[in-house]
N, C-alpha and C positions, 0 to 999 in steps of 0.2 A: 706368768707366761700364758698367753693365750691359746683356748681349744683350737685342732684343726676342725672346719668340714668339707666333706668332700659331697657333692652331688651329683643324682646318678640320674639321668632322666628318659624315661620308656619315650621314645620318641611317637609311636601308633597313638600310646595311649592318651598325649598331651593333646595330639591331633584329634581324638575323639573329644577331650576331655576340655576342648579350649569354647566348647559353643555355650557351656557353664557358666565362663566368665559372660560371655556376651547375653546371656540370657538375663544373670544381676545387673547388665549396665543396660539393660532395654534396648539392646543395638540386634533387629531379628537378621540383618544385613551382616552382622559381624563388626570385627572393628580389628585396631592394628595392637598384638601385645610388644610387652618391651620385653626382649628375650634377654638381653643383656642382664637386665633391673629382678626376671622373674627368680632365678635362683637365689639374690641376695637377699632379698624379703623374707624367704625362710629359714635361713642362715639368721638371719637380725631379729625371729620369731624363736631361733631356739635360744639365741642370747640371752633375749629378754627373759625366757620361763628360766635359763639356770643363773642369772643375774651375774654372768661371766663377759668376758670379751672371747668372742670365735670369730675366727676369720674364714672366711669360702679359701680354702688352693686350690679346686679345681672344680670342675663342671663339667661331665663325660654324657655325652648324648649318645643315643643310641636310635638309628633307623635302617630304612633299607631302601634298593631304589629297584624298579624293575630290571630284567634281565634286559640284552640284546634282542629277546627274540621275540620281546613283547614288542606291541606294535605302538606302544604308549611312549606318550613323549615326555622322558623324564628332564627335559632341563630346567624348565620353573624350580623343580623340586630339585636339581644340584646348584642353580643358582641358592636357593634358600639354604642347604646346608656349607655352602662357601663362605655363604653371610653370617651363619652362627659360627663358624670357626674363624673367619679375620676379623668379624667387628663385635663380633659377644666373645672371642677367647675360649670357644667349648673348644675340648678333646672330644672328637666326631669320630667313632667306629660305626660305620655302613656297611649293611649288607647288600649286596647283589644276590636276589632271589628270582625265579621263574614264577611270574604271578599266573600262569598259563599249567604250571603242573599241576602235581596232586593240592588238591585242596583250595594251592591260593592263597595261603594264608602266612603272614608277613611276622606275625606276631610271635612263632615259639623262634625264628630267628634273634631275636630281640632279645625274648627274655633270656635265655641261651648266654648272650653275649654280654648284659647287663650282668645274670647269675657269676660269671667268669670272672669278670672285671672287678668285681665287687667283691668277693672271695679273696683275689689273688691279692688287692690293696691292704684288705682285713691283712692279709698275714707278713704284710710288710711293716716293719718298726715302725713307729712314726709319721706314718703317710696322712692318718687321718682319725681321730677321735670319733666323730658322729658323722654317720652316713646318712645324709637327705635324700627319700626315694622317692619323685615322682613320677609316679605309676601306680596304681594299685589294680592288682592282681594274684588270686590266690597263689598263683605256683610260686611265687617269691618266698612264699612261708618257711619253705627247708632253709633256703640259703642264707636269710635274713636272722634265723635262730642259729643258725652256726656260725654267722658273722660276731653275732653276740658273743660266743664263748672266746673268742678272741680279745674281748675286753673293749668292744667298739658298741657305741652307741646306738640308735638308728631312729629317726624322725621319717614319721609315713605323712606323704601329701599325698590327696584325694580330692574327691569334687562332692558334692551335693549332688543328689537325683532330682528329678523332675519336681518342683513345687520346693526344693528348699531343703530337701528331709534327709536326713543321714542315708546311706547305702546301707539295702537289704541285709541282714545276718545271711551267711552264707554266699557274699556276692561282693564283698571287700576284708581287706586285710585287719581293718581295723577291730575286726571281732574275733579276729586271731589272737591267745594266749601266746607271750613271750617272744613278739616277733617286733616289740616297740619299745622305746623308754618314756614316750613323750607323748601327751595327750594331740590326737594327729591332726592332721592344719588341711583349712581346706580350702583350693586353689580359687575357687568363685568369690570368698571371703573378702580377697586380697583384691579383685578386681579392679576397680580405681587406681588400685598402687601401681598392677602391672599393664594398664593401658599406656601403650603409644602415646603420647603429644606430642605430636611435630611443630616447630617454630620454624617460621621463615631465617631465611641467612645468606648472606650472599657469599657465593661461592664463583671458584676461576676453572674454566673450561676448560677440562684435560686435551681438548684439538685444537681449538685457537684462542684460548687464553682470554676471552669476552669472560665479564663478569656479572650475573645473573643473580638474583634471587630462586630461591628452591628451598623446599623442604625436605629432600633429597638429603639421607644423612650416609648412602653407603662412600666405600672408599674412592670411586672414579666420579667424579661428575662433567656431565656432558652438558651444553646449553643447547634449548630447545631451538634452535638455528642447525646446530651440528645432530640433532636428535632427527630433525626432520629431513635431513640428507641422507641419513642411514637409511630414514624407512623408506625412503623414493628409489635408492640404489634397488 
């Protein structure tokens, strides 16, 4: 019988943590990851160290989007989390926060919601053997050792700092006593794995049914005849 894992992903911190990857693939522009492909890579890294079969059940993102009263326009950023949950399969919990109140700051929403979700599955039978975190950040420390005394696993993903080098003592999890089982993985490491490559394909115009080449992998596809009607309306 095969391990579960479940992953748990700091949704700020991936976002900070995703210019790591592009730094190792020399792209100073950036580039496209595969968000689908990024959880299974570490799921098939813990495999390989306990020389077991685990399978991913789940993949719980965690972010947050501006309020109403900001003046910021969150739809890029609900289309992207629309896209992680139909065509990657994450369980998406968002917050709605006031980037305009005290502070501004998006991030104890997160952990907050991550801390919760990760807890409450620890104490559910059978939900999941080893929990893949990424995110690294100290306040995880309490939850992730009490995750443990439930008899659940836990695999830390982190990124490399500037030049290559492990993160500072005192400024990641990984030099935290008792809060790992698993020597930690680091997301820049993986980079080649979890780059995007689009292939051409031809695909049928969800308006009139023309059939086009595109690299275009979401669910609706429009041909650029009916793309360019849109944007004239």
């Amino acid at each position: 019988m095969s391990l579960k894992a479940m992953a748990f992903i700091d949704g700020a911190w991936l976002y900070r943590n995703r210019t790591s990857i592009f730094a190792k693939l020399g792209e100073a522009n950036g580039c496209e990851i595969d968000y689908a492909k990024l959880p299974r890579v570490f799921c098939e890294d813990v495999a390989n160290y306990l020389d077991e079969d685990v399978g991913l059940v789940r993949t719980n993102y965690f972010g947050t989007l501006p309020s109403a009263r900001s003046s910021f326009s969150s739809s890029k950023q609900r289309a992207f989390y629309e896209f992680l949950e139909r065509s990657c399969g994450y369980e998406m919990e968002i917050h709605e926060v006031d980037v305009g109140g005290d502070g501004g700051h998006d991030d104890m929403w997160i952990k907050m919601a991550l801390g919760a979700s990760l807890m409450f599955n620890a104490a559910m039978p059978g939900s999941f053997d080893v929990a893949i975190l990424i995110g690294d950040d100290l306040d995880y420390a309490p939850v992730l050792r009490r995750t443990r005394l439930f008899g659940r696993r836990i695999q830390l993903v982190t990124a490399h700092a500037s030049g290559g080098v492990q993160p500072a003592v005192g400024t990641s999890l990984i030099w935290k006593s008792r809060v790992s089982d698993f020597p930690p993985l680091y997301i820049d490491d993986h980079a080649e794995e979890v780059r995007l490559v689009r292939e051409n394909v031809k695909r049928v115009c969800k308006q009139c049914g023309r059939e086009e080449e595109t690299t275009w992998a979401g669910p609706e596809f429009f041909c650029s005849t009916c793309r360019g009607k849109y944007r004239n309306n």
